[in-house]
C-alpha positions in Angstrom: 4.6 -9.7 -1.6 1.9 -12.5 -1.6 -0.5 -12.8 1.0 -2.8 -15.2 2.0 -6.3 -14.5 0.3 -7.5 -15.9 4.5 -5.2 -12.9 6.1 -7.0 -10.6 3.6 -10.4 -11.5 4.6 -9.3 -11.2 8.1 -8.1 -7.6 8.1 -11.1 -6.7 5.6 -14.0 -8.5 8.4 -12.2 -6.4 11.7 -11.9 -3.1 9.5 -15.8 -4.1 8.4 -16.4 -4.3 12.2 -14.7 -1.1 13.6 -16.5 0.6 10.5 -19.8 -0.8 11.8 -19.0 0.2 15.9 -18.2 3.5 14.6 -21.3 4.4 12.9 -19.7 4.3 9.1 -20.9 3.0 6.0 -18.0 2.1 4.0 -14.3 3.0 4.0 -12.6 4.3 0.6 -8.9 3.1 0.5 -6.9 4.6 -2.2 -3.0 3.7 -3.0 -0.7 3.0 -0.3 -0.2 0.9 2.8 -3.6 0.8 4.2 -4.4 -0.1 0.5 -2.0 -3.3 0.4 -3.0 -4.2 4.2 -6.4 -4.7 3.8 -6.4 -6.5 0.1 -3.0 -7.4 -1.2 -2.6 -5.2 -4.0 0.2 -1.9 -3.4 0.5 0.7 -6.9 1.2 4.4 -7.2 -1.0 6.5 -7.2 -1.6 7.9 -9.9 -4.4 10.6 -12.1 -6.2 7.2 -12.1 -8.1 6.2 -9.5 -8.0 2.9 -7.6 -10.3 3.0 -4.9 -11.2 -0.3 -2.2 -15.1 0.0 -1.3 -15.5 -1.8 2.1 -18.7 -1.5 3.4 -19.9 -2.0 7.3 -21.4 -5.3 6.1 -18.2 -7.0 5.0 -19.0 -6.3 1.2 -15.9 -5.3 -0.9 -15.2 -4.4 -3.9 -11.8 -2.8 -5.9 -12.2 -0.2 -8.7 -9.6 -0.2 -10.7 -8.2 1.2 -14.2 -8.8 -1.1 -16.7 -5.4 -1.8 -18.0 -4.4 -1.9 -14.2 -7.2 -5.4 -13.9 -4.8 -8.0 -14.8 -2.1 -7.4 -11.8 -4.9 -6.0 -9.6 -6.6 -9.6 -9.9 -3.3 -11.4 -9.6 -2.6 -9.1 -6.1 -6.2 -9.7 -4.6 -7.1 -12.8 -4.9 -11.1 -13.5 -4.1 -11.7 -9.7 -4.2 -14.4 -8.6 -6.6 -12.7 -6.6 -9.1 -14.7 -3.0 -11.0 -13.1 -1.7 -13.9 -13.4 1.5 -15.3 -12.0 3.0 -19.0 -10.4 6.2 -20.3 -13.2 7.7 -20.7 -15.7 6.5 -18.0 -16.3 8.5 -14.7 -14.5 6.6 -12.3 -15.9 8.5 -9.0 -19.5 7.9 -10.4 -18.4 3.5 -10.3 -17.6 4.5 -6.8 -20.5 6.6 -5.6 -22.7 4.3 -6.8 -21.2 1.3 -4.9 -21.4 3.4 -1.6 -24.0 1.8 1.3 -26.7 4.5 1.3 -26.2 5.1 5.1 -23.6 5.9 7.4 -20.3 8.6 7.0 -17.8 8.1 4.5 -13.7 7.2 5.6 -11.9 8.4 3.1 -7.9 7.3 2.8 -5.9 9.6 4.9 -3.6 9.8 1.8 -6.3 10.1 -1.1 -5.5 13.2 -3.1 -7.5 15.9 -2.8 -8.5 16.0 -6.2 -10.4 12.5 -5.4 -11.9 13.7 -2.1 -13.1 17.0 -3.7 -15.2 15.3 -7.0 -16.4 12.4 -4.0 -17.8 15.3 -2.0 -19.9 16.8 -5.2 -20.5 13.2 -6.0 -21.9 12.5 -2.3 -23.1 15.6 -1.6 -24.5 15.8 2.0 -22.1 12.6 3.2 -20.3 13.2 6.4 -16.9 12.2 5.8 -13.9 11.0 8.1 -10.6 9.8 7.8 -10.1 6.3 7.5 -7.0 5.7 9.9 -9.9 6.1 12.5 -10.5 2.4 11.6 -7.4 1.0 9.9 -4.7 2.7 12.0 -6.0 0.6 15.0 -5.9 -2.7 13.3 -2.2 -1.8 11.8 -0.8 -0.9 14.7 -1.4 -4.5 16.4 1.0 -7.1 14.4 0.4 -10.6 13.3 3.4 -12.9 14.0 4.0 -13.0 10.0 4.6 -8.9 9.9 7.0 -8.9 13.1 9.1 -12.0 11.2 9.2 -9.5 8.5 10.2 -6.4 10.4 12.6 -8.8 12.2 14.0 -9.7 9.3 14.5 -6.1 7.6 15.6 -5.1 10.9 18.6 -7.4 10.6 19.6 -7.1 7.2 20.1 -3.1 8.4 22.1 -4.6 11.4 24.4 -6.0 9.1 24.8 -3.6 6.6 26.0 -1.4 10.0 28.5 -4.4 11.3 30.4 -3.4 7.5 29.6 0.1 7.9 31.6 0.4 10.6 35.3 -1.2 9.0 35.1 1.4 6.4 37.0 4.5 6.0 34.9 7.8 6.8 37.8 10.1 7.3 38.3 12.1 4.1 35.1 11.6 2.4 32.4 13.3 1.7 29.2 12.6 3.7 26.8 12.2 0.5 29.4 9.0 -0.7 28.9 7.7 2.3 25.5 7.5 2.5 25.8 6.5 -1.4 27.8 3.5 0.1 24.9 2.5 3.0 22.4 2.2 0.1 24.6 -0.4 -2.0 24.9 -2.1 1.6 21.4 -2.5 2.3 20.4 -3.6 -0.9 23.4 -6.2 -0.9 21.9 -7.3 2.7 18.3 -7.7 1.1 16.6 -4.7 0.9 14.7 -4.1 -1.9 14.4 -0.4 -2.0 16.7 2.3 0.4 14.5 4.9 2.5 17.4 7.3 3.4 20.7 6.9 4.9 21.5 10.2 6.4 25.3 10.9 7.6 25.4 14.0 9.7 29.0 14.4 10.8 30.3 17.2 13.3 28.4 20.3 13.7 25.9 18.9 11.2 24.6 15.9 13.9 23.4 18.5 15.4 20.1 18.8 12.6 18.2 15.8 13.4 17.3 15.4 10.0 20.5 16.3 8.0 20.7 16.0 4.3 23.8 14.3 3.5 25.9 17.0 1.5 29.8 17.6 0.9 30.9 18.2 4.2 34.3 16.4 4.8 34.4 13.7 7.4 37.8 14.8 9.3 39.4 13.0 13.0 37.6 14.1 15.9 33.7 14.0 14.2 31.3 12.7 15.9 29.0 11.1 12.7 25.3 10.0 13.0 24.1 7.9 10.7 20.6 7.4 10.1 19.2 4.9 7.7 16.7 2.0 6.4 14.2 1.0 3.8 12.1 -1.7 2.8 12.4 -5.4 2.4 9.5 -7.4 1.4 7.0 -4.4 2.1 8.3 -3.7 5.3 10.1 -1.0 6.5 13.9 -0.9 8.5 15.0 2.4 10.2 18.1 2.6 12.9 20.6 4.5 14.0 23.8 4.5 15.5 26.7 7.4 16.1 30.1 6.5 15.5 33.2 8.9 16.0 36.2 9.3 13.3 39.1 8.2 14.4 40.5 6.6 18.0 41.1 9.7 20.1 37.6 10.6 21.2 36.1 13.9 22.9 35.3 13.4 26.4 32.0 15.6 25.9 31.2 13.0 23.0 31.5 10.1 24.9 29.4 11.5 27.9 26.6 12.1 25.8 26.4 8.9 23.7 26.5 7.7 27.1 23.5 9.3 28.6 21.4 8.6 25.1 22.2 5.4 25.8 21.1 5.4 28.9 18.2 6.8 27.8 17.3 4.5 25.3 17.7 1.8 28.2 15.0 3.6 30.3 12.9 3.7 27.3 12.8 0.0 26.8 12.6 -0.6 30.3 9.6 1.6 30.0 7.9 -0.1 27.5 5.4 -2.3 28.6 1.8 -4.0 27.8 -0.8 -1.5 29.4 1.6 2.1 29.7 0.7 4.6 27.7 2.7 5.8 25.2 3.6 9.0 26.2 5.4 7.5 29.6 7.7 5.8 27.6 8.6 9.2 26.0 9.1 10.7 29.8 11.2 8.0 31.1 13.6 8.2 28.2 13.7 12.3 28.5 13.8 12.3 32.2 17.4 10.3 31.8 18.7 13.1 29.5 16.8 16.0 31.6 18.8 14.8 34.7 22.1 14.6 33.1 21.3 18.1 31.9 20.7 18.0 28.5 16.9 18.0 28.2 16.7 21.3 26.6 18.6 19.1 23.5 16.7 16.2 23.1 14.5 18.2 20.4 12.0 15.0 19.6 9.5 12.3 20.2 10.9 9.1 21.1 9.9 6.8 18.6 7.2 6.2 16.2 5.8 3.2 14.7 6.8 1.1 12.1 5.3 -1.4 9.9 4.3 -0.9 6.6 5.4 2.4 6.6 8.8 4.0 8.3 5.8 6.1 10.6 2.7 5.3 11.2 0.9 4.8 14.9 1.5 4.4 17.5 3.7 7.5 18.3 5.9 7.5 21.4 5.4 11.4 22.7 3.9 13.8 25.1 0.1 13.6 25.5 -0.4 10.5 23.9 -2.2 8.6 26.0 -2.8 5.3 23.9 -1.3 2.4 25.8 1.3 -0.2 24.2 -0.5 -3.8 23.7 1.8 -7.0 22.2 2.2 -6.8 19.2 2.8 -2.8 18.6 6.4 -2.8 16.7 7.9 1.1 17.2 11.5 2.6 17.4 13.2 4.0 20.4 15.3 6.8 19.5 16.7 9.2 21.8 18.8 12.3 20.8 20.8 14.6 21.9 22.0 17.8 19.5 24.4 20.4 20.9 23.8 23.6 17.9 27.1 24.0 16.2 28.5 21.5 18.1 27.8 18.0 17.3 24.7 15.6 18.0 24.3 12.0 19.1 21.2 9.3 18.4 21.0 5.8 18.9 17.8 3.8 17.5 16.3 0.3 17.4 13.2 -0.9 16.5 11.5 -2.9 19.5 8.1 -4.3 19.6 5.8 -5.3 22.2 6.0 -9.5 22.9 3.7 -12.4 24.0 5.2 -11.7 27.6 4.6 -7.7 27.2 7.9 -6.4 27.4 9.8 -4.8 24.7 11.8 -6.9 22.4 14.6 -5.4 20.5 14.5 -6.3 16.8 18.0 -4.8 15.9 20.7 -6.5 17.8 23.6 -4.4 16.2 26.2 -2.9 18.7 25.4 0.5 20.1 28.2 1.4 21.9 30.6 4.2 20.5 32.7 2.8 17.8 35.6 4.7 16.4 36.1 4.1 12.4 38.8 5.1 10.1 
């Protein structure tokens, strides 16, 4: 996904300054999303290593595998590009680009076969984690990256709208979520996350794996699902029930989710901190009695990656600020029983409120 070579610059200067206000010297960012935030370019990681140097000074530099130069070049435009062969040290190109003073943030997600040979490399180097920097940046969303998540968000809003007029009764939940990932793709996506289907006793697991349990009338069926469009990331979910005659215990409890969903967003302001969102939401299902089976956080972030920061739960005290894009997902799970979850992504607007980026239907629908 091309980025403007000014954006880059941008993120790379504020990452440069929280380095400097936090007393590092450089940050080493290795494959992955922080990797592609900050310069454009997003690989696998691999036994080779790709590394982004950025110093506290605003110097920055990507080491790369040779034969990996020509798309790293095409990716980062105005970045200074180090190459190493198959038989050069790689770590040794990278010590030897590291400012002299300050500690050393490594990638949260480097492997630990990297951070070990940079530690004998850099002996005597305090080192941190880098999402100490980049996490804050990431977490506050340019207008580009919410059109994005806005528009994942509604290709997943449409693949549910057809979801929902097909047959579930009779088949077997892995076909089904077979059948979201060819609808996801058809609405845009370019690769599918997960689309779990958890139907009767099995919505009670949060995090089913879709297996060969039969969909049969009377299920309550929670379907979980997203991926990534554009390098952004879709996740929502909605419970639907097979077939028209619906269990009154069913209904109550998508109805108090729901209501607690509603809390949440009401909740969810500029200036609260994170972790009252998370109360509002679970005092709506404590008070209807259920709070001993709402087993989760609220929400987490979204961006770049399906999690990442900020994280809508107990203790944490960092407070919402516009631009912070997260879901809101409350949950109820009866053991044995059935479960229920409805989730949207929201984010925080211009005006401070939450903004709902999926506008598919939540209410209970019955499918064939």
């Amino acid at each position: 996904m091309p980025i403007d070579a000014a954006i880059l610059r941008a993120r790379r200067d504020r990452a440069s300054a929280g380095a400097r206000a936090a007393g590092i010297g450089a940050l080493l960012i290795s494959p992955g999303s922080d990797l592609a935030y900050l310069s454009g370019h997003r690989i696998h990681g691999s036994e080779r290593l790709t590394c982004l140097v950025l110093d506290a000074d605003g110097a920055a530099t990507l080491v790369v595998p040779e034969l990996e130069a020509p798309r790293a070049r095409t990716a980062a435009p105005g970045l200074a590009v180090r190459t190493w062969g198959e038989t050069d040290d790689p770590v040794a190109l990278v010590a030897a680009l590291v400012p002299k003073a300050g500690a050393l943030a490594l990638d949260d997600r480097m492997w630990a076969a990297f951070v070990l040979r940079l530690e004998a490399a850099l002996g005597g180097r305090r080192f941190v984690t880098s999402s100490a920097v980049v996490a804050d940046l990431r977490m506050r969303k340019d207008p580009s990256e919410i059109e994005a998540l806005r528009a994942v968000a509604h290709g997943a809003d449409r693949a549910y709208a057809t979801l929902r007029e097909l047959t579930f009764t009779g088949r077997r939940e892995r076909d089904i979520s077979a059948e979201i990932g060819d609808l996801l793709r058809d609405e845009g996506h370019d690769e599918v996350g997960f689309a779990i289907v958890a139907s009767g006793p099995n919505g009670a697991s949060p995090h089913h794996d879709s297996g060969d349990r039969v969909v049969v009338p009377g299920d309550a069926v929670v379907l979980d699902f997203g991926g990534v469009q554009g390098w952004y990331c879709s996740d929502i979910t909605r419970t639907v029930h097979a077939g028209a005659a619906v269990d009154a215990e069913v209904r109550r409890v998508h109805d108090v989710v729901l209501r607690a969903q509603e809390a949440g967003y009401r909740a969810a302001r500029a200036g609260v901190e994170a972790a009252s969102v998370d109360a509002a939401a679970r005092a709506a299902i404590a008070d209807a009695g259920y709070g001993a089976y709402f087993i989760h956080r609220l929400g987490h972030g979204i961006g770049l990656d399906g999690h990442e920061h900020p994280y809508l739960v107990s203790g944490n005290a960092e407070r919402l600020e516009p631009g912070m894009a997260f879901s809101i997902e409350p949950g109820i799970y009866l053991p044995g029983r059935f479960g229920v979850r409805i989730e949207d992504i929201a984010f925080i607007d211009a005006h401070g409120v939450a903004e709902p980026l999926n506008q598919a239907d939540r209410s209970l629908a019955s499918v064939g």
